[in-house]
Every structure is written in C-alpha cells, then in structure tokens.
mmCIF file of the N, C-alpha and C atoms, coordinates in Angstrom:
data_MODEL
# 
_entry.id   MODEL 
# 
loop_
_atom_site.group_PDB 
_atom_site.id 
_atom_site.type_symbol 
_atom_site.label_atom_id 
_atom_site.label_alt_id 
_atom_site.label_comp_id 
_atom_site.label_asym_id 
_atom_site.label_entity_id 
_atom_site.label_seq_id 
_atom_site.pdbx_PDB_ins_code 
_atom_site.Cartn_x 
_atom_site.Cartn_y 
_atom_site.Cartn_z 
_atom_site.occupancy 
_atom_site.B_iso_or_equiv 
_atom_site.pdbx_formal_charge 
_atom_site.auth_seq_id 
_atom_site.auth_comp_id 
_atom_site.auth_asym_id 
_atom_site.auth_atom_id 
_atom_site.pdbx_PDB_model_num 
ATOM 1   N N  . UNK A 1 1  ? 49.970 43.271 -106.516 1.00 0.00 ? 1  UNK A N  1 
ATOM 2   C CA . UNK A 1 1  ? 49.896 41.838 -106.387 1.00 0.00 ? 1  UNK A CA 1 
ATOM 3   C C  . UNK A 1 1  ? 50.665 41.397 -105.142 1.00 0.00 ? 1  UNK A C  1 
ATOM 4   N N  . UNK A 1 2  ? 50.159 41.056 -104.147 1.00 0.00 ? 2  UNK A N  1 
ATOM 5   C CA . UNK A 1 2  ? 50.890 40.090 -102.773 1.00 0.00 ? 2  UNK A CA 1 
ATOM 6   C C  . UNK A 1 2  ? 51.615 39.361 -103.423 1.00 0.00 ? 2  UNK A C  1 
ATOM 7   N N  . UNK A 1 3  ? 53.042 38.831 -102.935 1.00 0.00 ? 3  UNK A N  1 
ATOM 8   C CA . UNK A 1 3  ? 54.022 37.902 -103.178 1.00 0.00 ? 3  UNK A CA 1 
ATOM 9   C C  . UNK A 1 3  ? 53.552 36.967 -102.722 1.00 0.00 ? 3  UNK A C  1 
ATOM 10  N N  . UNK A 1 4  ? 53.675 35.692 -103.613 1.00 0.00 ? 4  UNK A N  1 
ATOM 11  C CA . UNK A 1 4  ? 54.353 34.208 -103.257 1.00 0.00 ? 4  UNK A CA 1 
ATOM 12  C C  . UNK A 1 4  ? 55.100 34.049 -102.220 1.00 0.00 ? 4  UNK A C  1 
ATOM 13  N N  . UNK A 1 5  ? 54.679 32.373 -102.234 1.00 0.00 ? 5  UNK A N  1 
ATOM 14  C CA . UNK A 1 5  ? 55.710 32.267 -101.106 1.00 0.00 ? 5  UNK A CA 1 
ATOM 15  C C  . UNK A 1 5  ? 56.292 30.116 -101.362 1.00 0.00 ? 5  UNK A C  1 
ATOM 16  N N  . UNK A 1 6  ? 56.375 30.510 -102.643 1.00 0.00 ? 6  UNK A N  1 
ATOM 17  C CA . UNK A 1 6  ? 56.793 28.723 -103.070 1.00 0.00 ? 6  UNK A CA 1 
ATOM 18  C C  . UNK A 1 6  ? 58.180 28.724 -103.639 1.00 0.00 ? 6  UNK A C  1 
ATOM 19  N N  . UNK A 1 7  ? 58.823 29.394 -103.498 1.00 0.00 ? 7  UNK A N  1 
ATOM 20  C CA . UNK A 1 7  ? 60.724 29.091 -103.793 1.00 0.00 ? 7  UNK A CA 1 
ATOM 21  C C  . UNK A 1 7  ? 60.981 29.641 -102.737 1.00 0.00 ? 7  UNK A C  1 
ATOM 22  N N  . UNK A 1 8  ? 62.796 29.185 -102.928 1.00 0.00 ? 8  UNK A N  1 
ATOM 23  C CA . UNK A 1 8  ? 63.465 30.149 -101.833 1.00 0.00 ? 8  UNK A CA 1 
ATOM 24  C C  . UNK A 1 8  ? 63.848 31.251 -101.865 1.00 0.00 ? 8  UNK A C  1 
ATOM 25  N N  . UNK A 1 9  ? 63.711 31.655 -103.760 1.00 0.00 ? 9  UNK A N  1 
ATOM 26  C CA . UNK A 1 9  ? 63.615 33.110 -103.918 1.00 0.00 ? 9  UNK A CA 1 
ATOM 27  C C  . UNK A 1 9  ? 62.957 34.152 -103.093 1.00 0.00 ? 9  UNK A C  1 
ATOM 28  N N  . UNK A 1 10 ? 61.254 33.043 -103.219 1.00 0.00 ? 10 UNK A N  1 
ATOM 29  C CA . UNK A 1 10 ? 60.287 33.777 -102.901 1.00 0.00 ? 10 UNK A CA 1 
ATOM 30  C C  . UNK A 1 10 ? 60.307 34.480 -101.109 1.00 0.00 ? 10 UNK A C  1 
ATOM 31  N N  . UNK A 1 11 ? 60.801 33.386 -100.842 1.00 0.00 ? 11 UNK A N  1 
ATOM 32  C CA . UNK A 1 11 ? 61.017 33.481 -99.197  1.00 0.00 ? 11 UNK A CA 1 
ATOM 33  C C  . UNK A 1 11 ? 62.477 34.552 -98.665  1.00 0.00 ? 11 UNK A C  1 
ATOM 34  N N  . UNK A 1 12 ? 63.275 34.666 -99.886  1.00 0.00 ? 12 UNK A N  1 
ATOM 35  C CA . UNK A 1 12 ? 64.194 35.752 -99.519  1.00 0.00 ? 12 UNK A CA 1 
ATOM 36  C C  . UNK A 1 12 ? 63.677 37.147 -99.877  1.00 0.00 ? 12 UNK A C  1 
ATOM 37  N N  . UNK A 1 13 ? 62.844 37.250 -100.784 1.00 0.00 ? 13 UNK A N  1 
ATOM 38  C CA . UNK A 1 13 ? 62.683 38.694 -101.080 1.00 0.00 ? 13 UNK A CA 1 
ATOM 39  C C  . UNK A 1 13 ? 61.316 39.067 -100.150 1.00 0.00 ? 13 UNK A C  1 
ATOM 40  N N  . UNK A 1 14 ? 60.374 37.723 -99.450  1.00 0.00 ? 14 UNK A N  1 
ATOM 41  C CA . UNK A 1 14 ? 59.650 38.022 -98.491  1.00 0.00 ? 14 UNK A CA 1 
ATOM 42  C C  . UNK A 1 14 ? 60.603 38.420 -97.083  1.00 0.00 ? 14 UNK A C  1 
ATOM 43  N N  . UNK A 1 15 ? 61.454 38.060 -96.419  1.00 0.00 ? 15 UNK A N  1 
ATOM 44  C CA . UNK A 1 15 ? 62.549 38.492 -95.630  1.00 0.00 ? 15 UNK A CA 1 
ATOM 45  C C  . UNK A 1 15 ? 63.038 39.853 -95.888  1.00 0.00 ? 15 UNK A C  1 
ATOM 46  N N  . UNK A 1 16 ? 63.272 40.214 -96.773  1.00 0.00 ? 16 UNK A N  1 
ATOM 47  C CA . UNK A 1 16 ? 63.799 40.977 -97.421  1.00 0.00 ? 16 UNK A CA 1 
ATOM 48  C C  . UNK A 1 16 ? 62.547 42.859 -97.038  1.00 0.00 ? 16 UNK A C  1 
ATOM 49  N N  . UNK A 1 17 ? 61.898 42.409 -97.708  1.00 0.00 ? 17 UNK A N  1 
ATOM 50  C CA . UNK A 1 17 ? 60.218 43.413 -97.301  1.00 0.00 ? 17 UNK A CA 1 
ATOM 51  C C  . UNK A 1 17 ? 60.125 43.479 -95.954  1.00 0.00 ? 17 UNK A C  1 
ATOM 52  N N  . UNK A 1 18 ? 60.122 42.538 -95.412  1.00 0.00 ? 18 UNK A N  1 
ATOM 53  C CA . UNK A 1 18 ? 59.770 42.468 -93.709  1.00 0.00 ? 18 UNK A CA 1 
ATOM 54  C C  . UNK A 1 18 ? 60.444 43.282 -93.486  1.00 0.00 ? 18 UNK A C  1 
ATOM 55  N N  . UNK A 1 19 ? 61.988 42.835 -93.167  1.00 0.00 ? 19 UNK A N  1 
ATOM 56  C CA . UNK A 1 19 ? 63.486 43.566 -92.499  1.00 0.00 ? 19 UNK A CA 1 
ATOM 57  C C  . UNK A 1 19 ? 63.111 45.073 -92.984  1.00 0.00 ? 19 UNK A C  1 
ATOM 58  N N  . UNK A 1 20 ? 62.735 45.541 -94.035  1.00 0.00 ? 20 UNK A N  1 
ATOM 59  C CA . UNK A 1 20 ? 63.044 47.073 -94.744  1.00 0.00 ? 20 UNK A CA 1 
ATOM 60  C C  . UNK A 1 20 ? 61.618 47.517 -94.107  1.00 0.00 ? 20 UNK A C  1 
ATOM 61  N N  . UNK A 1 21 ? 60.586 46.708 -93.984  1.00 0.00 ? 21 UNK A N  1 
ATOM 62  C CA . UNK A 1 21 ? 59.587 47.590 -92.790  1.00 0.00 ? 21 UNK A CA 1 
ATOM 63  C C  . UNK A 1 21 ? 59.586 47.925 -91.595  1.00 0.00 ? 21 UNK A C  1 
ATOM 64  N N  . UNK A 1 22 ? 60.776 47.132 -91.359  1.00 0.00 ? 22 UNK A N  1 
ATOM 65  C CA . UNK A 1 22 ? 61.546 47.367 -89.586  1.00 0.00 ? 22 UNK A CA 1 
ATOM 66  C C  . UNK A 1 22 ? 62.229 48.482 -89.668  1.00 0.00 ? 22 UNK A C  1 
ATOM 67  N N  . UNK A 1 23 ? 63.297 47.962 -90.572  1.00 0.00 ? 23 UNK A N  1 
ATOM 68  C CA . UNK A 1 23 ? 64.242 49.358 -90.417  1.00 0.00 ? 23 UNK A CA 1 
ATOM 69  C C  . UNK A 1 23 ? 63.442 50.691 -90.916  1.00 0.00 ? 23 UNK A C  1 
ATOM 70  N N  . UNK A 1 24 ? 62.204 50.690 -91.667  1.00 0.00 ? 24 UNK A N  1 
ATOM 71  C CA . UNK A 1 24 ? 61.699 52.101 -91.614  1.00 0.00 ? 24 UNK A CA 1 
ATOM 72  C C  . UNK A 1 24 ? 60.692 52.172 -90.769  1.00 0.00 ? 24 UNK A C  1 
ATOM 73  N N  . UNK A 1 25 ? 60.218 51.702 -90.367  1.00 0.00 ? 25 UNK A N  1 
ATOM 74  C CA . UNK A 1 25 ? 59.319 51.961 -89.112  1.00 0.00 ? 25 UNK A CA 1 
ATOM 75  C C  . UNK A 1 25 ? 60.398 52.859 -87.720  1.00 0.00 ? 25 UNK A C  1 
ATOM 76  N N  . UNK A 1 26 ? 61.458 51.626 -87.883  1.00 0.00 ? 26 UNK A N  1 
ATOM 77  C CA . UNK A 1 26 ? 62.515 51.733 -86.831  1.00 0.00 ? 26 UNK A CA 1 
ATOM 78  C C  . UNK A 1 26 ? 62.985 53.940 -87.037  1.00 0.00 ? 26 UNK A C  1 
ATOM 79  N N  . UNK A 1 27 ? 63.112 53.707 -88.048  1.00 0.00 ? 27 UNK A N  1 
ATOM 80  C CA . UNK A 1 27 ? 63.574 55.166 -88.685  1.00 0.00 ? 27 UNK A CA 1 
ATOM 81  C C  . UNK A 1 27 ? 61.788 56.391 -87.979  1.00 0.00 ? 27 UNK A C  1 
ATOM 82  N N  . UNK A 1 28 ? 60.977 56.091 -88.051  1.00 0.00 ? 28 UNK A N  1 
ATOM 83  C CA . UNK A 1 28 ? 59.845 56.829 -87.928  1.00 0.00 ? 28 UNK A CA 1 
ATOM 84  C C  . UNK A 1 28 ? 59.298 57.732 -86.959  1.00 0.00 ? 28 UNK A C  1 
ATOM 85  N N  . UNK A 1 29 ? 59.341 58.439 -86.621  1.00 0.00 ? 29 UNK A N  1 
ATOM 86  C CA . UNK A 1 29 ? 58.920 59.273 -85.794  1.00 0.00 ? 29 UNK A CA 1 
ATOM 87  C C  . UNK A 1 29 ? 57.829 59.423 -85.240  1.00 0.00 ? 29 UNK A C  1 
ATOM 88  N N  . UNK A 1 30 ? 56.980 59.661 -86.442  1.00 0.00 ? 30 UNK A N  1 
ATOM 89  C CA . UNK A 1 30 ? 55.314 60.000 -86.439  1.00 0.00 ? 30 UNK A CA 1 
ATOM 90  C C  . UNK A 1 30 ? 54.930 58.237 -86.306  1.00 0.00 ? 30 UNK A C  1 
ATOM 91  N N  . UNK A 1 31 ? 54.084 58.020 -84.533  1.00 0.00 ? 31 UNK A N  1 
ATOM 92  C CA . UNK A 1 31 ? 53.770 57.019 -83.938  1.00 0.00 ? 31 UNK A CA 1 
ATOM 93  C C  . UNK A 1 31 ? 52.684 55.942 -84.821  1.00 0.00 ? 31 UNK A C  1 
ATOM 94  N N  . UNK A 1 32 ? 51.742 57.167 -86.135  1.00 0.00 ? 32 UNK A N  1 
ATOM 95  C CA . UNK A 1 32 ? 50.760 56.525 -86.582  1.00 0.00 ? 32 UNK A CA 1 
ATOM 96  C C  . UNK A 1 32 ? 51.392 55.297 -88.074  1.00 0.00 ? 32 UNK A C  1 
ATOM 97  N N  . UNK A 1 33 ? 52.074 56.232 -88.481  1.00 0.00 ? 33 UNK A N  1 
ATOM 98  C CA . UNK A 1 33 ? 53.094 55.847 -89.699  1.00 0.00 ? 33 UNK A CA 1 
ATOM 99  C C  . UNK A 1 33 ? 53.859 54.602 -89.225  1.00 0.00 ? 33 UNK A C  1 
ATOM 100 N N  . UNK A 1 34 ? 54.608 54.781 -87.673  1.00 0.00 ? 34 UNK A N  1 
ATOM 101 C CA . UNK A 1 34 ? 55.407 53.543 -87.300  1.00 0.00 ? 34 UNK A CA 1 
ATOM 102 C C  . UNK A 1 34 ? 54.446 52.207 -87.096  1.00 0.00 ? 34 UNK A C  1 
ATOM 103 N N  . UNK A 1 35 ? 52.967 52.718 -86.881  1.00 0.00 ? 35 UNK A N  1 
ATOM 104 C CA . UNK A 1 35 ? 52.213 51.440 -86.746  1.00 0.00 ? 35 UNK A CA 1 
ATOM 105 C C  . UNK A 1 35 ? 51.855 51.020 -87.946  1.00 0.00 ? 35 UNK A C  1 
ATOM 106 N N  . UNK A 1 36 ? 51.545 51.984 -88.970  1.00 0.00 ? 36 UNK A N  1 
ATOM 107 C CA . UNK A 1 36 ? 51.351 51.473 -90.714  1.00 0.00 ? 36 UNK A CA 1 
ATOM 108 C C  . UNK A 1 36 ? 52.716 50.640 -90.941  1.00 0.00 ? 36 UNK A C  1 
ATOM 109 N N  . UNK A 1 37 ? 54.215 50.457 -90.611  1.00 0.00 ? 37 UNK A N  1 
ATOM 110 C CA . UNK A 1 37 ? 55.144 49.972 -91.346  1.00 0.00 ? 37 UNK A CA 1 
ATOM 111 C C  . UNK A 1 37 ? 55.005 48.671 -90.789  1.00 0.00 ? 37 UNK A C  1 
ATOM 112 N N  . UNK A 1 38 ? 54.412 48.538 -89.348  1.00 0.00 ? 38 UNK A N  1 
ATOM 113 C CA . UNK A 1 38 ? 54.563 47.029 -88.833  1.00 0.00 ? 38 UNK A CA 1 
ATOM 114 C C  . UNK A 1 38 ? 53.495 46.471 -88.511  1.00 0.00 ? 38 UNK A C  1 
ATOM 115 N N  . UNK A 1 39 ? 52.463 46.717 -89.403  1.00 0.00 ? 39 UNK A N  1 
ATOM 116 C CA . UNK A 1 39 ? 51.053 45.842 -89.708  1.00 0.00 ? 39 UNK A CA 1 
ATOM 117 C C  . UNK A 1 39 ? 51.473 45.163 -90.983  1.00 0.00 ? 39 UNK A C  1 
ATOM 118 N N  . UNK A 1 40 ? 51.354 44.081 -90.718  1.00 0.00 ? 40 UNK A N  1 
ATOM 119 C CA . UNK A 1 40 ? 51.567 42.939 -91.724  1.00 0.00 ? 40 UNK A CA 1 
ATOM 120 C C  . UNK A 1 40 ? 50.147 42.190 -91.875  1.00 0.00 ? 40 UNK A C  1 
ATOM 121 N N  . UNK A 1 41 ? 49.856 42.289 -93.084  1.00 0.00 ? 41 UNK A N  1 
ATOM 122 C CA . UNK A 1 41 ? 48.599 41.086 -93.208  1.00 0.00 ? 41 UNK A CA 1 
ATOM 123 C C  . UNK A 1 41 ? 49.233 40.081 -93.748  1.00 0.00 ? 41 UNK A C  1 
ATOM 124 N N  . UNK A 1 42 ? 48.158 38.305 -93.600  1.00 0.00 ? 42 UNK A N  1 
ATOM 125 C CA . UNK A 1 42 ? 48.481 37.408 -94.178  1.00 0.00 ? 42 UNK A CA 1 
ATOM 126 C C  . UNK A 1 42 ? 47.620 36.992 -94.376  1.00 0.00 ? 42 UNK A C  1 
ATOM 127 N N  . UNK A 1 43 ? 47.588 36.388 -95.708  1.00 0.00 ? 43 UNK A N  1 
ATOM 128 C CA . UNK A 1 43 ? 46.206 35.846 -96.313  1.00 0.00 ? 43 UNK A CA 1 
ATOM 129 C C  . UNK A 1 43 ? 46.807 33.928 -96.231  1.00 0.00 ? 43 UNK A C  1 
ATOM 130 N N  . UNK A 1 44 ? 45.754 33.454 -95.564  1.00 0.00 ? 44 UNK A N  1 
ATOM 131 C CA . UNK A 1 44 ? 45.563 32.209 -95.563  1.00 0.00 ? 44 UNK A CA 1 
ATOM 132 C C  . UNK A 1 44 ? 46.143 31.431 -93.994  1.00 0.00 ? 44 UNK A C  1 
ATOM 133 N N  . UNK A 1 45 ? 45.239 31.188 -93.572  1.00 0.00 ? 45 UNK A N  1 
ATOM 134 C CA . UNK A 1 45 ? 45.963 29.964 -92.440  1.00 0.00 ? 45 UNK A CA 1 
ATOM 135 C C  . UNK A 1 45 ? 46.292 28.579 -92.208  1.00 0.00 ? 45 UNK A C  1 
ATOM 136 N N  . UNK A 1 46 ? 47.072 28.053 -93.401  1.00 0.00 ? 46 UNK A N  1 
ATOM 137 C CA . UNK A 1 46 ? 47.534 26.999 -93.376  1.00 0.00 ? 46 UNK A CA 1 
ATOM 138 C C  . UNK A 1 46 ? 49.166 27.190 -92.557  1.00 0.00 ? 46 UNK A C  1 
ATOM 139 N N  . UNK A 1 47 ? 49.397 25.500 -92.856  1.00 0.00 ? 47 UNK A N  1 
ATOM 140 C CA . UNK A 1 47 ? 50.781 25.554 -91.828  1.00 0.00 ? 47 UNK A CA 1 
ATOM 141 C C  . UNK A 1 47 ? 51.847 26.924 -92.364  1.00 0.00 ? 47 UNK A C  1 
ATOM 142 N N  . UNK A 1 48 ? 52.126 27.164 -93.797  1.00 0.00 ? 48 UNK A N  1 
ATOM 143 C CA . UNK A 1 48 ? 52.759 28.305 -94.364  1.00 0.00 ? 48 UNK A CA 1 
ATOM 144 C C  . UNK A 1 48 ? 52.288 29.707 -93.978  1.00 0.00 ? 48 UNK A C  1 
ATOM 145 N N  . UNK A 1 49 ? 51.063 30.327 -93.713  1.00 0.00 ? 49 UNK A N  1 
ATOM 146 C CA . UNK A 1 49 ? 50.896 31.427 -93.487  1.00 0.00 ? 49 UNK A CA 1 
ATOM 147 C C  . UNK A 1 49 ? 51.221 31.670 -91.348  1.00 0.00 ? 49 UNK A C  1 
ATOM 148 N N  . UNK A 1 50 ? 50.609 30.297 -90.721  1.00 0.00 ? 50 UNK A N  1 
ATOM 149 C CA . UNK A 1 50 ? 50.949 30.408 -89.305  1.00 0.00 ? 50 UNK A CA 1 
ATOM 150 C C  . UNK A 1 50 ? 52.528 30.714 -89.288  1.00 0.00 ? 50 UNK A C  1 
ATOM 151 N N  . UNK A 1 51 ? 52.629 29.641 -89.150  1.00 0.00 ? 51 UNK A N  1 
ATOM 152 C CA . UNK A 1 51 ? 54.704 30.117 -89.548  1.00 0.00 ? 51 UNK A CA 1 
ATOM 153 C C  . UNK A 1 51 ? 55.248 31.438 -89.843  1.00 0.00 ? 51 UNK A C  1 
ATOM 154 N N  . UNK A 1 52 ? 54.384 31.919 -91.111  1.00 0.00 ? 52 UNK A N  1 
ATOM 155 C CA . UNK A 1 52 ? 54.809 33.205 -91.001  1.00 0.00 ? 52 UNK A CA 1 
ATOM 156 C C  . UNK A 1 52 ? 54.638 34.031 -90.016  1.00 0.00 ? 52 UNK A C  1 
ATOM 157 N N  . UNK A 1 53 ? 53.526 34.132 -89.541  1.00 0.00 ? 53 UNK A N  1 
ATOM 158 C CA . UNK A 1 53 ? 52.709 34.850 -88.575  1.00 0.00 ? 53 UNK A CA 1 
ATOM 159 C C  . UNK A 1 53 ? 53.941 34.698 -87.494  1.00 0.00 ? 53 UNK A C  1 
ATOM 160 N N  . UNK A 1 54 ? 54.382 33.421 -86.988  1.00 0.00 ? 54 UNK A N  1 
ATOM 161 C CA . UNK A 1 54 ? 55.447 33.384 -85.830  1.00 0.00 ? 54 UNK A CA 1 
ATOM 162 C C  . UNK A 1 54 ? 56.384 33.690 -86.045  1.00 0.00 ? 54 UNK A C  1 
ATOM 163 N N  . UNK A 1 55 ? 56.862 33.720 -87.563  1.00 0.00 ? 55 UNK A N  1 
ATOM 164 C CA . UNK A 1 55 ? 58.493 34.375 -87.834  1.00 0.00 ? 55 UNK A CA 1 
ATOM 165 C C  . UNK A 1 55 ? 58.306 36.197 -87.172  1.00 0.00 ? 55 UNK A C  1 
ATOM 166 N N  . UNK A 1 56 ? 57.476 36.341 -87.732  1.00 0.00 ? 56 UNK A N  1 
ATOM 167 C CA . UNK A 1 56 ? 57.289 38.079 -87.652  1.00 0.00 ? 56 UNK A CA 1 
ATOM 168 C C  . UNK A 1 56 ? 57.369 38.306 -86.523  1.00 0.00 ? 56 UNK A C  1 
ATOM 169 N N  . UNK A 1 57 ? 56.080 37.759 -85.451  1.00 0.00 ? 57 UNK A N  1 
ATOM 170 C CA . UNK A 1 57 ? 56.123 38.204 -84.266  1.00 0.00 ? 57 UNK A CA 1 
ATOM 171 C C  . UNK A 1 57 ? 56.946 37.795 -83.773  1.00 0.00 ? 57 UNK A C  1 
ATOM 172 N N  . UNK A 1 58 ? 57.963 37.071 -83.642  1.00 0.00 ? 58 UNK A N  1 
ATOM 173 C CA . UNK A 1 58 ? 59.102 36.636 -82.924  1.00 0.00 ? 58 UNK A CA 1 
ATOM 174 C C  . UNK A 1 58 ? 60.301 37.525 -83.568  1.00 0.00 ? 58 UNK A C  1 
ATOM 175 N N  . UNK A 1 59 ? 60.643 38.402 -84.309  1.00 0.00 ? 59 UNK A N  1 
ATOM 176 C CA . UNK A 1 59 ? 61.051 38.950 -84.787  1.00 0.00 ? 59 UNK A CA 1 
ATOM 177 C C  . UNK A 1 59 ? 61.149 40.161 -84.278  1.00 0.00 ? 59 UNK A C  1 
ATOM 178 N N  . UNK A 1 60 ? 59.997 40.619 -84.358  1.00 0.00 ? 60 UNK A N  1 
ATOM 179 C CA . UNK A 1 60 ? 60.180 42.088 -83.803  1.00 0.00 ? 60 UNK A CA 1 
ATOM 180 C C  . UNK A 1 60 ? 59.883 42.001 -81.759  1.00 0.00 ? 60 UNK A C  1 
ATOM 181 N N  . UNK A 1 61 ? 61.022 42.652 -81.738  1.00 0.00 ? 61 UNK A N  1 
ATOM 182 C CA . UNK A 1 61 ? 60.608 42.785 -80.194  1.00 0.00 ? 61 UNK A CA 1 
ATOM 183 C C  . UNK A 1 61 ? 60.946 44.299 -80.043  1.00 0.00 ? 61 UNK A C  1 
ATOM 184 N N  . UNK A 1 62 ? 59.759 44.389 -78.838  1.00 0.00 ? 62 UNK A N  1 
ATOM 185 C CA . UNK A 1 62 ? 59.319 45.570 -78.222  1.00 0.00 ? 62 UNK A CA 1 
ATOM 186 C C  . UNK A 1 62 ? 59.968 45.727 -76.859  1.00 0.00 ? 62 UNK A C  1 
# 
C-alpha cells in the first residue's frame, strides 16, 4: 500500500523513506541498484504531489 500524505505524521515517516533511500543508494555500489533506490514515483499531480516532486529533486544533489 503507498503512504498517505494528510498528517504530519504522514509527512514525517514520508521524509523518513526518502532520507533511508539516500543513505542506501548513497551506500551502493552496483550503479543499477543505486538507480532503483532513487526512482521515486508519485501518483497524482495536484499542488501536494508537485511539491513533492520539488522537495526530492531539490534534495538530492549530484
């Protein structure tokens, strides 16, 4: 089941997933695996899913 995203629970333990796909991607060796940890899908493009979309990519820098 994809997480919610309507408390601030919801939005910490979504933070929470992100950060731990960084730091294991970050950890990864094998180039194909590091691109599986930092593909993120998002379902829906309202103002809540764009936002997300910009937290992430502004997030990770290359």
């Amino acid at each position: 089941m994809a997480p919610g995203l309507k408390t601030v629970e919801d939005a910490v333990e979504m933070r929470r997933r992100i950060f731990s796909a960084f730091e294991a991607a970050e950890k990864e060796t094998d180039p194909e695996l590091r691109r599986a940890w930092l593909t993120f899908v998002i379902v829906g493009g309202g103002p809540t899913g764009v936002e997300l979309a910009g937290a992430i990519a502004t997030s990770y820098h290359r």
